[in-house]
C-alpha positions in Angstrom: 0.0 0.0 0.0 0.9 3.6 -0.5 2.1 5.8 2.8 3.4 8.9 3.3 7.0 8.1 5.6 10.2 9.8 6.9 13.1 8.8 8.3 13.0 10.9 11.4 16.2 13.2 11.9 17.4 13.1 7.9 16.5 16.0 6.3 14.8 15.6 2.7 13.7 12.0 3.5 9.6 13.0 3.4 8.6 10.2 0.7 5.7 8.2 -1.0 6.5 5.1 -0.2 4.8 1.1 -0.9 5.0 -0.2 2.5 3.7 -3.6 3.9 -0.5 -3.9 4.5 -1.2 -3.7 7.8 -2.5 -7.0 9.9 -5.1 -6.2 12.4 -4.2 -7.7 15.4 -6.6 -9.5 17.9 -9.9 -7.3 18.6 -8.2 -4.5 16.1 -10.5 -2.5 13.1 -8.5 -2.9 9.9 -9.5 0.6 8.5 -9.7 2.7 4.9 -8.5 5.7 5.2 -10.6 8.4 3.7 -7.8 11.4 5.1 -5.4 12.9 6.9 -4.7 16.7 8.1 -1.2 18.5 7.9 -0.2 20.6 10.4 2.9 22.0 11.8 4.2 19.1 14.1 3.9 17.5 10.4 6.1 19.8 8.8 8.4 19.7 11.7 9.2 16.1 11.6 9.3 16.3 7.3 11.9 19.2 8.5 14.0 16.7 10.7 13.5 18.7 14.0 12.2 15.3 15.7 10.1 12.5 14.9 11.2 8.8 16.3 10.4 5.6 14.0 9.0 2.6 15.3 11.5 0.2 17.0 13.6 -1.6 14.6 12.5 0.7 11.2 14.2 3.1 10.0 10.9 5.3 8.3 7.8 6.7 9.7 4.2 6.7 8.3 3.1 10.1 9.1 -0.5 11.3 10.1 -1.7 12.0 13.5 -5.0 14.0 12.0 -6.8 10.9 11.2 -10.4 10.1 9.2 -11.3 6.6 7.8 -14.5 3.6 7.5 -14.2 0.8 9.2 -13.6 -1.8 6.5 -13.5 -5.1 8.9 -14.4 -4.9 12.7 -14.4 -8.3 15.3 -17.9 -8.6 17.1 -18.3 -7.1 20.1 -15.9 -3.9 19.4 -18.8 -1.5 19.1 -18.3 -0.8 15.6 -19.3 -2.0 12.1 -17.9 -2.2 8.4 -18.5 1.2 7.0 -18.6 3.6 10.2 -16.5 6.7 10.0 -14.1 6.9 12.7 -10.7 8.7 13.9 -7.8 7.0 15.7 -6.9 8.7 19.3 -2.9 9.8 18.7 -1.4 9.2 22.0 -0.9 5.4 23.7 0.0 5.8 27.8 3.6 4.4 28.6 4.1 1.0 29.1 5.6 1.0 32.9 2.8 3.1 33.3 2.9 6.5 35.1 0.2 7.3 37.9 -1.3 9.7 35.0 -1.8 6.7 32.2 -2.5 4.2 34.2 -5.7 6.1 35.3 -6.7 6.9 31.5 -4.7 10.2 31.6 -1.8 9.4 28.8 -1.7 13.6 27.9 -0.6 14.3 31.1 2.3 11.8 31.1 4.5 12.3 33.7 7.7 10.4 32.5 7.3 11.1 28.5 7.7 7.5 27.7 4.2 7.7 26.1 4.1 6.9 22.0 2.2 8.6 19.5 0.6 7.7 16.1 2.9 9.4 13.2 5.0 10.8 16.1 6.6 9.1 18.0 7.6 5.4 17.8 4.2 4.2 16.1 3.2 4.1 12.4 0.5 7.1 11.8 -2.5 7.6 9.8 -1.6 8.5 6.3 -1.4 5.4 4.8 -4.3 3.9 2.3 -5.4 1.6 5.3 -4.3 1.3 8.9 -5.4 -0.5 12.5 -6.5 1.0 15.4 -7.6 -0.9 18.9 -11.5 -0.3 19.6 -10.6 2.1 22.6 -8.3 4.3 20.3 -11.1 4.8 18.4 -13.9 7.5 18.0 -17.0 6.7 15.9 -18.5 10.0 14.6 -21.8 10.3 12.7 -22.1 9.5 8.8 -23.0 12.9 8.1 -20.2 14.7 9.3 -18.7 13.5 6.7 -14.5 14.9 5.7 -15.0 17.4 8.4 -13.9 14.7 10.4 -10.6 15.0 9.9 -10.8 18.4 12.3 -11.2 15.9 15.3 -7.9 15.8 16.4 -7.4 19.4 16.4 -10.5 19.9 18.0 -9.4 17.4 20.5 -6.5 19.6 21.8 -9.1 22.7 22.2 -11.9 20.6 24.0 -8.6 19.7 26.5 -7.9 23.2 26.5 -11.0 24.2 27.3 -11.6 21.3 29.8 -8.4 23.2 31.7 -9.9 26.7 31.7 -13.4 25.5 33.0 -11.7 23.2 35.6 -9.3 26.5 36.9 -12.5 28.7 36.7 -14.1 26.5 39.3 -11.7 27.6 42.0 -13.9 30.0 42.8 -17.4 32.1 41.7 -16.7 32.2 38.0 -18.7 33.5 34.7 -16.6 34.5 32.4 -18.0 36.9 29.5 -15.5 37.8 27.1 -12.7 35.4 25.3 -9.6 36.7 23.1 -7.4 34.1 20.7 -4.7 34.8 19.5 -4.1 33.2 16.1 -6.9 32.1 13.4 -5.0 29.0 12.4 -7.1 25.6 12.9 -6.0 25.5 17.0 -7.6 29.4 16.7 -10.6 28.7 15.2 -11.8 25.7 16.9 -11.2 27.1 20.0 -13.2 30.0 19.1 -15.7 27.5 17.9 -15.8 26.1 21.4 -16.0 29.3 23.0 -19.2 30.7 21.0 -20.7 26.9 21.8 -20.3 28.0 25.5 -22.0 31.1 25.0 -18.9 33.7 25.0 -18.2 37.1 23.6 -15.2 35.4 21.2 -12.7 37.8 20.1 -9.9 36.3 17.5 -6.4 38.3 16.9 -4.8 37.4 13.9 -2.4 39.5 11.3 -4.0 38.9 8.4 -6.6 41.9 7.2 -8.6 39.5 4.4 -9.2 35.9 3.2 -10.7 32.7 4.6 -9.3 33.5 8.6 -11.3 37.0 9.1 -14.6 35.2 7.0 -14.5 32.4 9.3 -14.4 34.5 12.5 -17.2 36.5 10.8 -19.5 33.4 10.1 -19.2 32.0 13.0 -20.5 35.0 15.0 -17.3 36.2 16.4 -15.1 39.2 16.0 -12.0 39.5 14.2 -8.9 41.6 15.1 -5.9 42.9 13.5 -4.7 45.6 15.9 -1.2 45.7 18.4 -2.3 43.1 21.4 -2.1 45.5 24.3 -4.4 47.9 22.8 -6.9 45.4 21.9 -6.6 43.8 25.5 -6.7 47.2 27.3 -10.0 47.4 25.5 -11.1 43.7 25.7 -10.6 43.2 29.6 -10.9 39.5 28.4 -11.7 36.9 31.4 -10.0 33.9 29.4 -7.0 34.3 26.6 -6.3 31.5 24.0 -2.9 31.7 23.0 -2.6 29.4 19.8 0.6 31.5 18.2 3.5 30.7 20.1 5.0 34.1 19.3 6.9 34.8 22.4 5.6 38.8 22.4 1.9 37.7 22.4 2.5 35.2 25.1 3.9 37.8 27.1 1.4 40.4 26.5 -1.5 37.7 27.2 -0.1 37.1 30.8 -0.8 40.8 31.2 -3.5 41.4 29.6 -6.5 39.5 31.1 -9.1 40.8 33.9 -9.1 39.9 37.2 -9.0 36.2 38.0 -7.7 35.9 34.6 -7.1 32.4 32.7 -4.2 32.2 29.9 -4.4 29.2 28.3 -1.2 28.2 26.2 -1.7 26.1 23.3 1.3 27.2 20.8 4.8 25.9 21.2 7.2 28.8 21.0 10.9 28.3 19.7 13.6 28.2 21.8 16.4 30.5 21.7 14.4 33.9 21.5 15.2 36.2 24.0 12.7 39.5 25.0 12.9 41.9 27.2 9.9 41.3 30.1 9.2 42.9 33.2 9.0 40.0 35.3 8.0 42.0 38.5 5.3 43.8 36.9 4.1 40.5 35.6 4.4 38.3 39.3 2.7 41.5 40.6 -0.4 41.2 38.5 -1.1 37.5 38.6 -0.7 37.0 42.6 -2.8 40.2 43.5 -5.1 39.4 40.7 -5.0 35.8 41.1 -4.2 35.4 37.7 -3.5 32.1 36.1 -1.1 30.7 33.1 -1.2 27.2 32.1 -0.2 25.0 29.2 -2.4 22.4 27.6 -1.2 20.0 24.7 -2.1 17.0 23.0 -5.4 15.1 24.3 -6.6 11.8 25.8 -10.4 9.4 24.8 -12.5 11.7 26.7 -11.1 15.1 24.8 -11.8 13.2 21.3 -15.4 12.2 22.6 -16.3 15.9 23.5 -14.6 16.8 20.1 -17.1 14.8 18.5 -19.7 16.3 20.3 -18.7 19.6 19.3 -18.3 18.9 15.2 -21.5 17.6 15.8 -23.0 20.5 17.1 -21.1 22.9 14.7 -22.1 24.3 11.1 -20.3 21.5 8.6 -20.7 24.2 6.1 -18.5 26.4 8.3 -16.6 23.3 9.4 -15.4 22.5 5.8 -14.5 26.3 5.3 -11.4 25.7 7.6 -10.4 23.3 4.9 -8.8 25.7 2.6 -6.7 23.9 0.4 -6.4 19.9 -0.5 -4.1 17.3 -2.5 -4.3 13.9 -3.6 -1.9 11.5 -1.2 0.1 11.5 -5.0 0.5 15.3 -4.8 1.3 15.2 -1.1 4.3 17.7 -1.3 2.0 20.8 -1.9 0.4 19.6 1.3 3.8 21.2 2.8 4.8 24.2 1.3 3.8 27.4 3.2 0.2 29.3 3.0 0.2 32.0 5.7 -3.4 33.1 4.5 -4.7 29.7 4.6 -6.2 27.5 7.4 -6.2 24.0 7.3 -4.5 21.9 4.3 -6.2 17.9 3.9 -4.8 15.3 2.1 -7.5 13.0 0.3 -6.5 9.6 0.4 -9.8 7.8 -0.6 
């Protein structure tokens, strides 16, 4: 079969490559896959920044943004030939840590954890692929390719899940949210947010296109102004931070109201230094009783309330994040850069 591989940690190795069919094992769902999502871990590990092959192979099958029907599935797994499903990304750690024994693989405590098209198992973006019935999400027929925004939408249902748990600390209604960036992690979140019955604010740097129409369909506002300004007149309650830009990070640990919650979901680079008044910055979170807090990948639960969500949303809107598309045969266009587009799918069916 056809699959999309690497060898993690060589540069220039990102391939279409005939690789072995994949066996089911016992109780697995042999699965067609119908498509995968790109996204910037992707590109990373095509870049040879990281990425870790499965023991004793030398490439990857990449994919962690998974959609595909169920082609054969043992009795008694819950699912049938011909259901649309995802696969879950992350598998706890073998020894296991207090965290994954108890169903909490995200929160891994000693990082031996592996991850579908990440880290030391084959991922989705092959023509077919297995998956254990409880890595797997079943979502409704009608849904449809806007599937493939599960696993995106997985990471924003964990990030929300932290900002509602942190809320609950005390008296809490928050009014008004601000994210910052109108990539997919942006928009979904935003998504979330208007589901929850928010004033959503998105801050992005783009003035036109697909970002500043989806913000607008879905009943939010859109933003293109200097962050403090727009905070100053915001006062948000919760921030968003999907950019990873070391400025707005800063600016978003400043800039909330009282009894603030910044939720971090973008991975800034290393390296870059800015100047920050770290005094000014202790001095508003402990007399405000402010709160930062980083939120990544996702566990079964996150995917279910994911599903939940797509469910609830507008596919029409949910299939306007999908701005640009290639065949698995035409997989390279997949990674070249489109700062003015949102989401990039590779059809495999």
């Amino acid at each position: 079969m056809l699959a999309l591989t690497v060898r993690p940690g060589q540069a220039d190795s990102l391939e279409l490559s005939d690789m072995p069919e994949p066996q089911p094992g016992p109780g697995e769902l042999l699965v067609d896959a119908v498509a995968v999502g790109v996204c910037g871990t992707d590109r990373e590990i095509a870049d040879a920044e990281y990425g870790w092959a499965p023991a004793g192979e030398d490439r990857l099958i990449l994919g962690h943004e998974s959609l595909g029907r169920v082609r054969t599935a043992p009795a008694g797994s819950g699912f049938a030939e011909g259901d649309l499903i995802v696969g879950v990304v992350r598998r706890p750690d073998p020894k296991p840590c207090g965290a994954c024994a108890r169903g909490q693989f995200d929160m891994c405590r000693n990082g031996e954890y592996t991850e579908r098209g990440i880290k030391e198992i084959h991922g989705y973006a092959s023509q077919r692929w297995t998956v254990e019935p409880e890595y797997a999400v079943k979502l409704p027929t009608e849904l449809g390719e806007a599937g493939v925004l599960m696993e995106p939408t997985s990471v924003v249902a964990k990030a929300w899940e932290q900002i509602d748990r942190i809320g609950g600390r005390a008296w809490y209604e928050p009014h008004t949210v601000l994210i910052t960036g109108a990539g997919p992690i942006g928009l979904l979140a935003a998504l979330l947010g208007v589901q929850r019955g928010l004033d959503v604010h998105v801050l992005d740097i783009v003035t036109d296109g697909p970002k500043p129409a989806a913000v607008a369909a879905l009943g939010a506002t859109y933003h293109s102004e200097p962050m403090d300004r727009l905070t100053e007149r915001l006062n948000p309650d919760v921030i968003v931070e999907a950019t990873g830009v070391s400025s707005l990070v800063i600016e978003a640990i400043s800039g909330t109201a009282e009894y603030g919650i910044v939720c971090l979901t973008g991975v800034s680079v290393a390296g870059r230094k800015i100047s920050v008044d770290i005094g000014g910055a202790n001095r508003s979170m402990v007399l405000e009783n402010d709160v930062v807090v980083g939120s990544v990948n996702a566990n079964l639960s996150h995917f279910q309330q994911a599903a939940d969500a797509l469910t609830r949303a507008d596919r029409t809107w949910l299939e306007s994040l999908i701005t640009s598309r290639s065949s698995l045969q035409n997989y390279a266009h997949a990674f070249e850069p489109d700062p003015n587009g949102i989401k990039h799918v590779i059809d495999i069916s």
